[in-house]
N, C-alpha and C positions, 0 to 999 in steps of 0.2 A: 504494500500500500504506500506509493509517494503519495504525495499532495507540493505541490507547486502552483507559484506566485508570480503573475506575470499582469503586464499591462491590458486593459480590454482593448478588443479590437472590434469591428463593425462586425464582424463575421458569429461573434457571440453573443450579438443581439435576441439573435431564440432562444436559447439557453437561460439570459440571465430572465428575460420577460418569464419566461417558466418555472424558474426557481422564485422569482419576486411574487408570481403568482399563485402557489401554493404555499411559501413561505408566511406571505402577508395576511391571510387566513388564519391560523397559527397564531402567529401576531395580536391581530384583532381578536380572536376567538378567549385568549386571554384576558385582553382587557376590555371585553364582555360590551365590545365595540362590533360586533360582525355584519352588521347592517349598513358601517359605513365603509365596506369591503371597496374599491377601484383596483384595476390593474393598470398595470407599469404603463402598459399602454397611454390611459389616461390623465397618468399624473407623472410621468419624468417630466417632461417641459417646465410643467408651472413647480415641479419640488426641487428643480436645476439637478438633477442628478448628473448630467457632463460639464457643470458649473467647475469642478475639483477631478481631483484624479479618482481614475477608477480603476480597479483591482480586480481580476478573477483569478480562482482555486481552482485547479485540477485537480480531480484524486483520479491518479491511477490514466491520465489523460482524455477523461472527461469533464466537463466542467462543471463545480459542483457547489460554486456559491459565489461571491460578488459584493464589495465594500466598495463607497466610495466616501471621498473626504477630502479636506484640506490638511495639513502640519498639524494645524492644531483641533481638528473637530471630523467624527468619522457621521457620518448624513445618512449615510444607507449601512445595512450590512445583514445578508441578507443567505441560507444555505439550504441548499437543497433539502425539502423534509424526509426524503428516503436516504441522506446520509448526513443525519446529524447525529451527534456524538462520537464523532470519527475524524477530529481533528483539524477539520477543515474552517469553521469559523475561529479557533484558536489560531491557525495559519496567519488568516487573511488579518486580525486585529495585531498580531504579533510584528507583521509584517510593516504596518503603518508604526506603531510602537518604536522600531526599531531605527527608524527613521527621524523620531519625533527628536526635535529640539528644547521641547519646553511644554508643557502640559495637554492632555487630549481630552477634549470633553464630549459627549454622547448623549442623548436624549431615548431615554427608555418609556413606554408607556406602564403604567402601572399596570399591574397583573400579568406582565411579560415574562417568560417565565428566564430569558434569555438575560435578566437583569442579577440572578446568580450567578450564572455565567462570569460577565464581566467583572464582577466583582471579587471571582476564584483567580481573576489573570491582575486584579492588580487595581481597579477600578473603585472608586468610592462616591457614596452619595455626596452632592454638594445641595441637592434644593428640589422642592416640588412646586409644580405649578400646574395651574389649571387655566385650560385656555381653549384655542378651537382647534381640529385634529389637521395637522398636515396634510396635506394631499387632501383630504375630504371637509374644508373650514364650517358643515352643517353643522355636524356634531362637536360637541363636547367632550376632552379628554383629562385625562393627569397624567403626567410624567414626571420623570424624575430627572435632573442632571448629573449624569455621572462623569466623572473626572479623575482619570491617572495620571499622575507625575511622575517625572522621573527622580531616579533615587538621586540624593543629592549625597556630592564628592564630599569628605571632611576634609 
């Protein structure tokens, strides 16, 4: 089992529209938002997802999940749901992490279950707020901000 970290390219546009799209079910289905479901389709443009750089995971040279973000703020991140807990969302945040100059912060919705996750690689609550949902501004959500630092030199 590799998993590998590379730039997206146009050609993984199906792919990542397919994992964003079962993925983001998931997602919502946690924070007991499922009614405000859209796919990639209808909301990259206005959520700027090629606003920042974007990341796709291979496992095994398939591709199996997809981050995007700036230095300091990861926007999307997003894994196949037939191969989650296999490394591959560990990859793709590792990957930006490893990169990072100065602190990364991320917006998790409440009831996500992926916000244990981030917080096993290093990630800490900073704040909750309530507001209108990304991608879908009908609804109502809460999230949280999560923010890793890097370990500082003595």
């Amino acid at each position: 089992m590799t998993i590998t970290v590379r730039p997206y390219e146009s050609r993984d546009w199906d792919d990542i529209r397919r994992i964003h799209d079962a993925a983001r079910l998931d997602e919502l289905r946690g924070a007991g938002l499922l009614e405000a479901y859209l796919d990639l389709e209808a909301t990259y443009e206005n959520e700027g997802l090629f606003d920042d750089d974007v990341w796709v995971a291979e496992l095994d040279g398939r591709v199996a999940g997809f981050l995007a973000g700036s230095p300091g703020e990861i926007t999307w991140a997003y894994v196949d749901p037939a191969l989650y807990r296999r490394g591959v969302g560990r990859a793709l945040v590792q990957h930006v992490l490893d990169r990072a100059t100065g602190p990364v912060e991320l917006e998790v919705l409440d009831g996500n279950a992926a916000r244990a996750f981030y917080e096993a690689v290093g990630f800490e609550w900073e704040a909750t707020t309530t507001g209108k949902l990304a991608g879908n501004e009908a609804f109502p959500a809460t999230g949280h901000t999560l923010v890793w630092r890097p370990a500082t030199k003595d």
